[in-house]
NUMIPA-84298 format. One record per residue: residue in three letters; x, y, z of N, C-alpha, C in turn. Coordinates in steps of 0.2 Angstrom, whole numbers, plus 2048, in hexadecimal, padded with zeros to 3 digits. Layout:
REM NUMIPA-84298
ALAXYZXYZXYZ/...
This chain:
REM NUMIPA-84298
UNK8047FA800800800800804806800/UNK80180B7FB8048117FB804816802/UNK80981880680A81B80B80982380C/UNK80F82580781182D80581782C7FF/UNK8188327FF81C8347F88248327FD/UNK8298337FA8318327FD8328387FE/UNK83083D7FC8318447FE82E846803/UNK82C842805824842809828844810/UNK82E83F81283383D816837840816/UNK83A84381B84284581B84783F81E/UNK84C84181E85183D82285183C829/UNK85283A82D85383A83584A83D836/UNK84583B83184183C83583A838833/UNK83483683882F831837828833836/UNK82483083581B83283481882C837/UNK81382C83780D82783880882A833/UNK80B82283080582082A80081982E/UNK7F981982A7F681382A7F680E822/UNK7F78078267F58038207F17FF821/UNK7EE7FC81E7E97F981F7E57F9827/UNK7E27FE82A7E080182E7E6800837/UNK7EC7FD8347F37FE8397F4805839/UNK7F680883E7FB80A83F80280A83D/UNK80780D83B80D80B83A811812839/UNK81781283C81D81783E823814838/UNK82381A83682681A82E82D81C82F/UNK83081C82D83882083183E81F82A/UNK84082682B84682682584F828827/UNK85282382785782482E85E821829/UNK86282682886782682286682281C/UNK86182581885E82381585A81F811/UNK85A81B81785681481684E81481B/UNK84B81181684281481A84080B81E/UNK83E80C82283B80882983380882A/UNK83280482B82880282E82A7FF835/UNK82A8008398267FF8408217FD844/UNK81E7FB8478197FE84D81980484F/UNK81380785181280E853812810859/UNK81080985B80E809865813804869/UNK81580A86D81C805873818800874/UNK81C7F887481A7F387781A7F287E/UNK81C7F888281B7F78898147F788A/UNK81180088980A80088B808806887/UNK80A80488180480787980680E879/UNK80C81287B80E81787A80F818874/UNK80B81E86F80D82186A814823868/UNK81882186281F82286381F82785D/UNK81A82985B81B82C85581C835857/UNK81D83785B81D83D86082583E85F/UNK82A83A86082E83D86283583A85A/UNK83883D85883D84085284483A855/UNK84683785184C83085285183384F/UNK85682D85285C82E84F85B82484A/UNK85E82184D85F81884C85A81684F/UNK85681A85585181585884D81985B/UNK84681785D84081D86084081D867/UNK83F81F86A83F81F872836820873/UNK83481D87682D81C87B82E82287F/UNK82782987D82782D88182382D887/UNK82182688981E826891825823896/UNK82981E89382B81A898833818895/UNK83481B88F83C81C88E83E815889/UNK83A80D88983B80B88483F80D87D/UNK84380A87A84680B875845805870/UNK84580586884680186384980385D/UNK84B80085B84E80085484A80384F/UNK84C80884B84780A846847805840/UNK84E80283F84C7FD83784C7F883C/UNK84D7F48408497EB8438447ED846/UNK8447F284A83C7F184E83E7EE855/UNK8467ED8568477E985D8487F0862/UNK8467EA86A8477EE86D84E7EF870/UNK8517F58718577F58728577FB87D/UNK8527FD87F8507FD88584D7FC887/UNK84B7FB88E8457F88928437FF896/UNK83C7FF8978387F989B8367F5898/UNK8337F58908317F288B8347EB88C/UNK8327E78878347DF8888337DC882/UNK8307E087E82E7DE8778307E2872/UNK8327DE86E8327E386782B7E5862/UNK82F7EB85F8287EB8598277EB853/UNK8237E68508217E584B8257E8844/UNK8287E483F82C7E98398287E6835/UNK8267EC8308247EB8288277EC825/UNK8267E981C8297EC8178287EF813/UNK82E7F480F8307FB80E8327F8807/UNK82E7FD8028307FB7FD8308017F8/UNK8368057F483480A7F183480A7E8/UNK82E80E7E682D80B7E08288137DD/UNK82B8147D582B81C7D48298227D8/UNK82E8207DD82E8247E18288247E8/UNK82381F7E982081F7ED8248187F1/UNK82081B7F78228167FD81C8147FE/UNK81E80B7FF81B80780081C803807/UNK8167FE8098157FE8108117FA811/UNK8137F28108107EC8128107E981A/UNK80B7E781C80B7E282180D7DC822/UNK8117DD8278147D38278137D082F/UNK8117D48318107D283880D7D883E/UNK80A7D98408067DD8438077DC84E/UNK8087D784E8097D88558107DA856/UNK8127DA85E8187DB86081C7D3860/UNK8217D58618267CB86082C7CE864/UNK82F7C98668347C886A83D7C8865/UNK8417C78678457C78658487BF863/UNK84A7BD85E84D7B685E84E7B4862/UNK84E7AD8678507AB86A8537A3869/UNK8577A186C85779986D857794871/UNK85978E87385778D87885C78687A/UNK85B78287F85E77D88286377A87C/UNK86A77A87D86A77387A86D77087D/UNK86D76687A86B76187D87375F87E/UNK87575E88587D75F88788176388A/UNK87E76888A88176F88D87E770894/UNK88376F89888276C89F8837758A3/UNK88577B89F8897808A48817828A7/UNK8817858AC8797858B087C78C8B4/UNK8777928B287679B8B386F79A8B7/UNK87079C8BD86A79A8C28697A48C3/UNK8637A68C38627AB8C485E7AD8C9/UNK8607B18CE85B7B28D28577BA8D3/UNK8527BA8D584D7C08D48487C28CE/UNK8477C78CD8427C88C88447CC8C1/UNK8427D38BF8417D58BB84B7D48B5/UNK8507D48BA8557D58B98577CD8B7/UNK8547C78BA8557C18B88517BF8B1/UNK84C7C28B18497C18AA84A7C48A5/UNK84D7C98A58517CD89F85A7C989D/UNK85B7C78A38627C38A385F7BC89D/UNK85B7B98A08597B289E8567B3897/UNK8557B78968517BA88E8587BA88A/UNK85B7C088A8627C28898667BC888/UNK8667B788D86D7B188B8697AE886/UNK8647AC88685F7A988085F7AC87A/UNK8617B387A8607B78748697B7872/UNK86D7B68768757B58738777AD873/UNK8717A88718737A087087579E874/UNK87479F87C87579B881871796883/UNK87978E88287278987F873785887/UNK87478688D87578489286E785896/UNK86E78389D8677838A18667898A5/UNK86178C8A58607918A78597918AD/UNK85C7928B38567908B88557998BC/UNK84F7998BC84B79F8BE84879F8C6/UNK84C7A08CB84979F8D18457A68D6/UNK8407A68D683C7AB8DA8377A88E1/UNK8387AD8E68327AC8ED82E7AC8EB/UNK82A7AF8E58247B28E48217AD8DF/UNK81C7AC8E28167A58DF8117A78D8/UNK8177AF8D58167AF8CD81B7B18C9/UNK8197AE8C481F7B38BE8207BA8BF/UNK8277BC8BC8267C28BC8237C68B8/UNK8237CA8BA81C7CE8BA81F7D88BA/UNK81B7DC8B981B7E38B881B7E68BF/UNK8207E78C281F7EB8CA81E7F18C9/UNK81E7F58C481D7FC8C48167FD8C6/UNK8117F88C480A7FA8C58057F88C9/UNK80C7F78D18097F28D68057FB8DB/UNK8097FD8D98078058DD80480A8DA/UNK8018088D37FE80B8D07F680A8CE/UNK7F88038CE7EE7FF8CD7F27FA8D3/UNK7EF7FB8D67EE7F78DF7EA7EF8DF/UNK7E67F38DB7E07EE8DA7E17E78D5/UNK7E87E78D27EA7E38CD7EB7DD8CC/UNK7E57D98C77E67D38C87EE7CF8C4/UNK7F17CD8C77F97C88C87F87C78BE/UNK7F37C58BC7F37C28B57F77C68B0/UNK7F37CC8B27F47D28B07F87D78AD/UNK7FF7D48B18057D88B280B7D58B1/UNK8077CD8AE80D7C78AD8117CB8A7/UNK8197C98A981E7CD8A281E7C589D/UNK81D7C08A081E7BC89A8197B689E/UNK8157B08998137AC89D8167A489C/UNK8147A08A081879A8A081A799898/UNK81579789481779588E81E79888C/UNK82079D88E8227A288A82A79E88D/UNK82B79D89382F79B896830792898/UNK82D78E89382D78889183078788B/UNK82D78C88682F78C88083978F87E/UNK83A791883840792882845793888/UNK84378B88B84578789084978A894/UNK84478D89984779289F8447918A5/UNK84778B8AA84278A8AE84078F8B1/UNK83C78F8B68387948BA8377918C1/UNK83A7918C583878F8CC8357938D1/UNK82F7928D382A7998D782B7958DE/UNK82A79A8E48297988E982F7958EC/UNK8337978E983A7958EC83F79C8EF/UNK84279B8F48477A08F684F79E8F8/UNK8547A08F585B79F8F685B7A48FE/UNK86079E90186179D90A86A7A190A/UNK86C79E9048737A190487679A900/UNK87C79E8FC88079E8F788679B8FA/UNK8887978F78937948F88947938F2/UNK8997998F089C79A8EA8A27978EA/UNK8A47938EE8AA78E8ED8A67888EA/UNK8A27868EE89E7818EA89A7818E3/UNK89A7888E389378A8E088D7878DF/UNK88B7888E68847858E788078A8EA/UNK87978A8EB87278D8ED87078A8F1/UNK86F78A8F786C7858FB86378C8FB/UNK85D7878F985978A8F9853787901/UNK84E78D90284978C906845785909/UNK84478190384277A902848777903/UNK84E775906851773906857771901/UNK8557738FB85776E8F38607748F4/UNK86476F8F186A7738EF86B7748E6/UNK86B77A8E486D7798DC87377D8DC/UNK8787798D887E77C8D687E7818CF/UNK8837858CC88378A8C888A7898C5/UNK88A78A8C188F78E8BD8917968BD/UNK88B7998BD88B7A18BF8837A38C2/UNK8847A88C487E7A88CB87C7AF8C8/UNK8757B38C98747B98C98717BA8D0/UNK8727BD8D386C7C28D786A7C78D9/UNK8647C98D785F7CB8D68597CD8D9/UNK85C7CA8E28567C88E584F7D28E7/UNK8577D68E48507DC8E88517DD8EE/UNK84F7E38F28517E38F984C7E68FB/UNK84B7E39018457E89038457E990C/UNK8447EE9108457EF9158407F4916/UNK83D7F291E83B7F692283A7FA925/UNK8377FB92B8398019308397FC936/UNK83E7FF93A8427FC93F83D7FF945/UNK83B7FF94983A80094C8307FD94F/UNK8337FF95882C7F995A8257FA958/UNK8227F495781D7F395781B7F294D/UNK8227F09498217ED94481D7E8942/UNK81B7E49488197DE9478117DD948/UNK80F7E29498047E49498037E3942/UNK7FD7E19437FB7E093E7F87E5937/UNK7F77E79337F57EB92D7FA7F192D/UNK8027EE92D8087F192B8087EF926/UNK80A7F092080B7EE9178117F0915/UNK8147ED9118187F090D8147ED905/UNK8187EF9018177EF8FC81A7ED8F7/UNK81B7E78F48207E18F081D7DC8EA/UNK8177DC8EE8147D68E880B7D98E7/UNK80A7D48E08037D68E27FC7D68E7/UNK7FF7CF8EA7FB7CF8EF7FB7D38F5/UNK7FF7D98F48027DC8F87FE7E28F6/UNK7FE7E48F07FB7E98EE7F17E88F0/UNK7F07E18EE7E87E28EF7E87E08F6/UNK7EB7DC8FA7EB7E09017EA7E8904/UNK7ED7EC9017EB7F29027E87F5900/UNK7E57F38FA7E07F78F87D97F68FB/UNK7DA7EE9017D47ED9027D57EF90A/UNK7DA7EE90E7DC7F29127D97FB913/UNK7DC7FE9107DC80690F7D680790B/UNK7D28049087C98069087C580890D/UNK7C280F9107C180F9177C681291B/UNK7CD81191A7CF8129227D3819922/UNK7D78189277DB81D9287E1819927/UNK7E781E9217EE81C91F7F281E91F/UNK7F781B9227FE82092280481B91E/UNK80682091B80C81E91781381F919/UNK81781B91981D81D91C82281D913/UNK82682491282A82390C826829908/UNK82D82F90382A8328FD82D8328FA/UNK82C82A8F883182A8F08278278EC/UNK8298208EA82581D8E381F81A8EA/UNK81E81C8F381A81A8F581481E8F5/UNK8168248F481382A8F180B8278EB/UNK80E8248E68088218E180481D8E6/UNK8078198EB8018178EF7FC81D8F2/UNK7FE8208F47FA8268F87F58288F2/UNK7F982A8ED7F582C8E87EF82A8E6/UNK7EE8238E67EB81D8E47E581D8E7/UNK7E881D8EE7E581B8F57DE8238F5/UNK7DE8278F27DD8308F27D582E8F4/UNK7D282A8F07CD82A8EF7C98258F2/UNK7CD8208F67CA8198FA7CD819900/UNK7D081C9017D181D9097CF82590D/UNK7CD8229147CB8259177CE82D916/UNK7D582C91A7DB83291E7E082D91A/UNK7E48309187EC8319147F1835916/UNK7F483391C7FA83791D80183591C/UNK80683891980C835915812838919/UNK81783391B81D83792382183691C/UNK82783A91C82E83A91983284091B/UNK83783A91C83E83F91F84384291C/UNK84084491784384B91083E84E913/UNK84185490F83D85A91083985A90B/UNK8388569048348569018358508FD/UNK82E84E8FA82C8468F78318468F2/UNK8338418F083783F8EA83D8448EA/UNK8408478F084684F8F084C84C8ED/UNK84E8438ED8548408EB8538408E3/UNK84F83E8E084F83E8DA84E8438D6/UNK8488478D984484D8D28468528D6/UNK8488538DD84C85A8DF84385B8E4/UNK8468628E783F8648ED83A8688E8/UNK83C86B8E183A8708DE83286C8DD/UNK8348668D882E8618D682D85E8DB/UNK83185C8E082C8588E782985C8E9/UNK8268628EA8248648ED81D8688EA/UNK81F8658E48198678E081485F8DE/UNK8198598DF8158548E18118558E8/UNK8148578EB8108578F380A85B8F2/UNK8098618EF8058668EE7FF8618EB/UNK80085E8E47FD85A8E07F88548E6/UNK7FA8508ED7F784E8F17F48528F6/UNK7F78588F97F485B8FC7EB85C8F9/UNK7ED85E8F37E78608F07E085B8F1/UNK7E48548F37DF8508F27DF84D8F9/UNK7E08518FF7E08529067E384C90A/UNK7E984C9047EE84790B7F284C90E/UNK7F48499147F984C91880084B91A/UNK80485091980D84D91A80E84F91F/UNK81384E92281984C92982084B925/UNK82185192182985192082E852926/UNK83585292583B85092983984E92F/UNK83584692E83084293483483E933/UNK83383893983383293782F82E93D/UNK82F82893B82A82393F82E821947/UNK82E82294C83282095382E818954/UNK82681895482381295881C811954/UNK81A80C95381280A95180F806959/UNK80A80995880580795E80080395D/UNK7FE7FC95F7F87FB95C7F37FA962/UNK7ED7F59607E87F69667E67EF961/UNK7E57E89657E47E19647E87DF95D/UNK7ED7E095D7F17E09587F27E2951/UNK7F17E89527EF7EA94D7F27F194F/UNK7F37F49487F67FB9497F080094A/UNK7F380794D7EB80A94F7F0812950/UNK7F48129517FA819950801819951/UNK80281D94C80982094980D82394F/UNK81382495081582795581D82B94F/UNK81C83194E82283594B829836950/UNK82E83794E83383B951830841954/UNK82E84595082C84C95182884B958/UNK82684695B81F84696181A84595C/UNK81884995681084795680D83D954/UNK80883E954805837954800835950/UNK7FF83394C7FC8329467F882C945/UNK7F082D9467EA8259457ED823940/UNK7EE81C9437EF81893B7EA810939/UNK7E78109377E38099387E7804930/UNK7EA80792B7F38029287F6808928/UNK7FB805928802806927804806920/UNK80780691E809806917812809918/UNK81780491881F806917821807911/UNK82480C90F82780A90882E807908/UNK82F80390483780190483B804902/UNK84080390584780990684B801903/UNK84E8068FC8518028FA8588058FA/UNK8987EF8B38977E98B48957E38B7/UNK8907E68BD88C7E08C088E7D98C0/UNK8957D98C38987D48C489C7D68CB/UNK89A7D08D089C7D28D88A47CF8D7/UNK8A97D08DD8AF7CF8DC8B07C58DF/UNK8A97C28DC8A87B98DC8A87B98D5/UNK8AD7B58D48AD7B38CD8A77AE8CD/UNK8A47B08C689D7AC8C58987B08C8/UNK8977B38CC8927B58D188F7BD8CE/UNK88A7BE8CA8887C58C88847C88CC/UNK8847CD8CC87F7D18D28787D78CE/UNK8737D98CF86E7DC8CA86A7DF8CD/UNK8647E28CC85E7E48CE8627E98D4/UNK85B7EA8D985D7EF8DD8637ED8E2/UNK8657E68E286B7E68E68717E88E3/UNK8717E98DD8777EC8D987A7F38DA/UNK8807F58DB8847FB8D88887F88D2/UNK8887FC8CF8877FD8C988C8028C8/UNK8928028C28938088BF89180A8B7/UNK88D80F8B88888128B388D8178AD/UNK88B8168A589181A8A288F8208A2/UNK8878208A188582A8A188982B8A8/UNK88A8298AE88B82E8B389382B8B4/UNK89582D8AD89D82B8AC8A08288B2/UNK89B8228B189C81B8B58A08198BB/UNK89A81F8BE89B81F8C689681A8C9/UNK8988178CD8978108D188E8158D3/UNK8868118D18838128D287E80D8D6/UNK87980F8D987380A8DA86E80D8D8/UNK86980C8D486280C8D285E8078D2/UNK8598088D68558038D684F8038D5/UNK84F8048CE8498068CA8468008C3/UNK8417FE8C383F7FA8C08447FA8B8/UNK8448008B58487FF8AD8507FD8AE/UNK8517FE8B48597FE8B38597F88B7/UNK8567F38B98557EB8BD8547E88B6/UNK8517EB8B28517E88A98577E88A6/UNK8587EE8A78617F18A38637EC8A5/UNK8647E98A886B7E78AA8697DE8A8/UNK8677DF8A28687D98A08717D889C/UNK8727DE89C87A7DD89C8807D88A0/UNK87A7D68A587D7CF8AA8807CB8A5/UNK8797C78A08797C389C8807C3897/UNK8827C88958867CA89088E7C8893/UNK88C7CB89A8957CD89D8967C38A0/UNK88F7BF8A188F7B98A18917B589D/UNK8927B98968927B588F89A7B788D/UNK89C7BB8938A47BD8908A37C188D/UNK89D7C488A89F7CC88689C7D2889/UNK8A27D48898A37DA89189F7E1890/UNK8997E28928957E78918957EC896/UNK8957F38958957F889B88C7FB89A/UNK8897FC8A08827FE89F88480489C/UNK88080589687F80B894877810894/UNK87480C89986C80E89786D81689C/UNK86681789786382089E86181D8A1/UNK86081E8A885A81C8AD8548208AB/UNK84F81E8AA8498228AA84481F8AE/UNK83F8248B283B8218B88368248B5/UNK82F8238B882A8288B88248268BD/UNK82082C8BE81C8298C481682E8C5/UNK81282A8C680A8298C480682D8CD/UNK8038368CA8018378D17FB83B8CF/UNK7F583A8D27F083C8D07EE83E8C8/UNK7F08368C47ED8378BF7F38378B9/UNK7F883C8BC7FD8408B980583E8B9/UNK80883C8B580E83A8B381483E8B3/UNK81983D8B781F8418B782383B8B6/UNK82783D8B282C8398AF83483D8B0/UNK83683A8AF83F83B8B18438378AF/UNK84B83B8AD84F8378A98558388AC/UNK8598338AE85F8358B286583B8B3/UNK86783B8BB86A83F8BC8688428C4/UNK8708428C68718458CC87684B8CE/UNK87584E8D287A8538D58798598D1/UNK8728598CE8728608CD8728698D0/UNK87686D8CD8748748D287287A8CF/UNK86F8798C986887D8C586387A8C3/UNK85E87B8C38588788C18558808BC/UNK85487A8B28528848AE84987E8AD/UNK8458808AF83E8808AB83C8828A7/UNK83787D8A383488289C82B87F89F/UNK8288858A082288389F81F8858A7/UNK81B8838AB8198848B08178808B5/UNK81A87F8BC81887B8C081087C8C2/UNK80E8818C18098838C58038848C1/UNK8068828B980287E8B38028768B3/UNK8038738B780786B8B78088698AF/UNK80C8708AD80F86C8A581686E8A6/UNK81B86D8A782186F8A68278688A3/UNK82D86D8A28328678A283986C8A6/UNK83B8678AA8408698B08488678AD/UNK84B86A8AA8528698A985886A8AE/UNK85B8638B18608638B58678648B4/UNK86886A8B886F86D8B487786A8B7/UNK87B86A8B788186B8BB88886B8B5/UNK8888708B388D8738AD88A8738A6/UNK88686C8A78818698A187C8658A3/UNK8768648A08708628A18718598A2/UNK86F8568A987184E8AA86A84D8AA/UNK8668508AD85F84C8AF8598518AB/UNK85484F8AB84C8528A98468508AB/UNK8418528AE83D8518B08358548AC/UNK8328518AC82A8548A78258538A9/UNK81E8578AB8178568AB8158598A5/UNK8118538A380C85589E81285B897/UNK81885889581C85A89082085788E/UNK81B85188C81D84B88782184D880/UNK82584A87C82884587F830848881/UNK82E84D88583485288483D84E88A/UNK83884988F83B84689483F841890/UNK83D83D88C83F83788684383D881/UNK84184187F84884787B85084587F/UNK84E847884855847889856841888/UNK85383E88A85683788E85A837887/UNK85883688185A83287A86183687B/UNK86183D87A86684187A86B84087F/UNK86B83E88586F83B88B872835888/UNK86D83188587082988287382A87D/UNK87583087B87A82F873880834874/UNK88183687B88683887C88584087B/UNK88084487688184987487E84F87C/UNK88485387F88385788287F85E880/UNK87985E88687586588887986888B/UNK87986E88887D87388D87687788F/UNK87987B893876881899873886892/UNK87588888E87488E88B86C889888/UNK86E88588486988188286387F887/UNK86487C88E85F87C89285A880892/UNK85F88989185C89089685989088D/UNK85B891887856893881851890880/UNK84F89087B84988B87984A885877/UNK84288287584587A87684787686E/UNK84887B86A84B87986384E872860/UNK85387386785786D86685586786C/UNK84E86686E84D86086E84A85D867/UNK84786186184385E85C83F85B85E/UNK83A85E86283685A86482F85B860/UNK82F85C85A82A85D85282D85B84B/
């Protein structure tokens, strides 16, 4: 089917055409023209918004793909999308269908003799490893070990739809992981590791030996102090944990301890619980990542919706009454009804054990944007990055090169962010007090950006951050030209 004329396109730049009632992202990139999918495989994000270079970036959640395969080349994403064929003739561009859903990458699978055995432990970072060795011909056994009695699954949206059934959120299903013979062992917990022997001694007693170990377990920690042990204290980990509270905190009075991503629960919670009060010992929500400028215009955005904060607080004692919790006890003296609780978790890639790799939020990390200073992030995209485990296990030595990008869900409204610390100017364009801005992070030159409601302007950066090309300060302070974001 006829799409457009060739003139129609420039170079380094793409449209959305329809063919045959599809969608499809046309793309003309050193001279050679591309058919894609239109919609990120994460969650249906429009990529036709935002101007490539080699690849498009997902303007909700920072995904990337290839403009001529269609593969995905960053995560959250897990899928690639869809390539059609391009074909050009008196000068019109043409544009058949050959496949319409999203697909995976090549993979392959067991073969029959190969005894080397990569035992991985945890989730999002184990499943990006185990994908990854399958996708570089890793014909060895591959065992997937988790506490949790499900596949993995999408934790970003445990604190955002509370109410979410498990099925829902699955990132792949059994089939998926028989087909390319990846065991999966649920309901299992590693007790501890002997790396002389290399072996696992796991919760059920069974010992499984390795060749090379990931882990990946995640870390999760509470608050210290008495009266932890009452009953309708939550934290927040798994799904059942989420529809626990939602069924918990309908009706009651709730306090939240934590103002980073516990924050979407308060948010969540706006309109089904009773009283919503939120302690945190910054001076304002999110102040380590987005700075206090935007924390405290998230706070504002809660306020609105009559919860209550206790910043530079902290929790000394929980009180209950028949075991159960019934008041908050702050540092500062005040004392706070609580009927739940709610804590939030206070959270190369190869350790100095040979064989032994390390991943997900227990990992420091040196990251190259942040000229490969020893980091920790413990954020769902960069627990996927680092399927670079997989590669540095393959002997080909990979340094992470992803952006971190985060984002987060507060009445309604999405702020996203793309890495970068140690800022000491912040230039805005747009208006906080319009909830439409984008926040440029300075320190000599632009590391980080933050955005409400100025799409896709957060995914600009991040791309321009991945390619190495420096924002200067002058560029921040004028106009936004040079993101090309039309």
């Amino acid at each position: 089917e006829v799409v457009c004329l060739e003139s129609d396109l420039q170079d380094g730049r793409m449209m959305e055409v329809e063919v045959g009632h599809h969608g499809v992202l046309l793309t003309r990139s050193g001279g050679k023209y591309s058919a894609i999918g239109n919609q990120c495989t994460h969650y249906g994000a429009p990529l036709s918004k935002f101007i490539l270079g080699n690849r498009v970036r997902c303007p909700w959640h920072g995904s990337c793909f290839n403009v001529h395969t269609g593969d995905l080349e960053e995560y959250p994403g897990i899928d690639c999308l869809p390539c059609h064929k391009v074909h050009i003739q008196d000068s019109k561009v043409y544009v058949s269908i050959n496949k319409k859903e999203k697909r995976i990458k090549r993979m392959g699978t067991a073969v029959p003799g190969v005894t080397h055995t990569v035992l991985l432990l945890g989730g999002a970072a184990s499943l990006s490893c185990a994908e990854t060795l399958r996708q570089e011909n890793f014909g060895g056994r591959i065992i997937m070990v988790t506490r949790e009695d499900l596949l993995p699954y999408d934790k970003t949206r445990l604190s955002k739809v509370m109410n979410v059934e498990s099925d829902s959120i699955l990132m792949r299903r059994m089939e998926f992981f028989h087909q390319y013979d990846i065991e999966v062992w649920l309901r299992k917990e590693a007790l501890s590791v002997d790396t002389d022997k290399k072996t696992v001694t796991l919760d059920d007693g069974s010992v499984q030996s390795y060749d090379q170990l990931l882990i990946s377990t995640g870390c999760a920690k509470g608050l210290d102090v008495p009266g932890m042990n009452l009953g309708n204290i939550k934290m927040l980990e798994t799904p059942e944990d989420a529809r626990q509270i939602h069924a918990a905190c309908t009706g009651s009075d709730v306090v939240l301890v934590g103002t980073s991503f516990v924050m979407e629960v308060a948010s969540y919670l706006t309109d089904k619980a009773s009283s919503i009060t939120v302690i945190g010992s910054s001076e304002m929500p999110y102040q380590n990542t987005l700075g206090p400028e935007i924390g405290k215009l998230t706070m504002t955005m809660l306020i609105e919706r009559n919860v209550k904060f206790y910043m530079n607080d902290s929790v000394t004692e929980i009180r209950g009454v028949n075991g159960k919790v019934k008041e908050v006890v702050l540092k500062s003296g005040k004392v706070i009804p609580a009927e739940v609780l709610i804590v939030g978790i206070l959270q190369y890639m190869h350790t100095n054990v040979p064989d032994v790799f390390c991943g997900g939020d227990l990992a420091m990390f040196p990251l190259a944007i942040a000229k490969n200073r020893m980091v920790n992030i413990g954020h769902w995209q960069m627990a996927q990055a680092q399927r670079i485990v997989a590669l540095n296990m393959l002997n080909k030595t990979t340094e992470l090169n992803s952006v971190p990008f985060y984002w987060t869900v507060l009445v309604g409204k999405t702020i996203r962010y793309t890495y970068g610390e140690g800022y000491t100017e912040l230039v805005i364009k747009g208006q906080f007090e319009d909830r439409k801005f984008l926040a440029l992070y300075i320190d000599e030159e632009v590391i980080a950006a933050a955005g409400l409601n100025f799409d896709p302007a957060v995914s600009a950066v991040a791309e321009r951050l991945a390619t190495g090309k420096v924002i200067t300060k002058d560029e921040a302070s004028d106009d936004l030209s040079w993101l090309q974001l039309s």
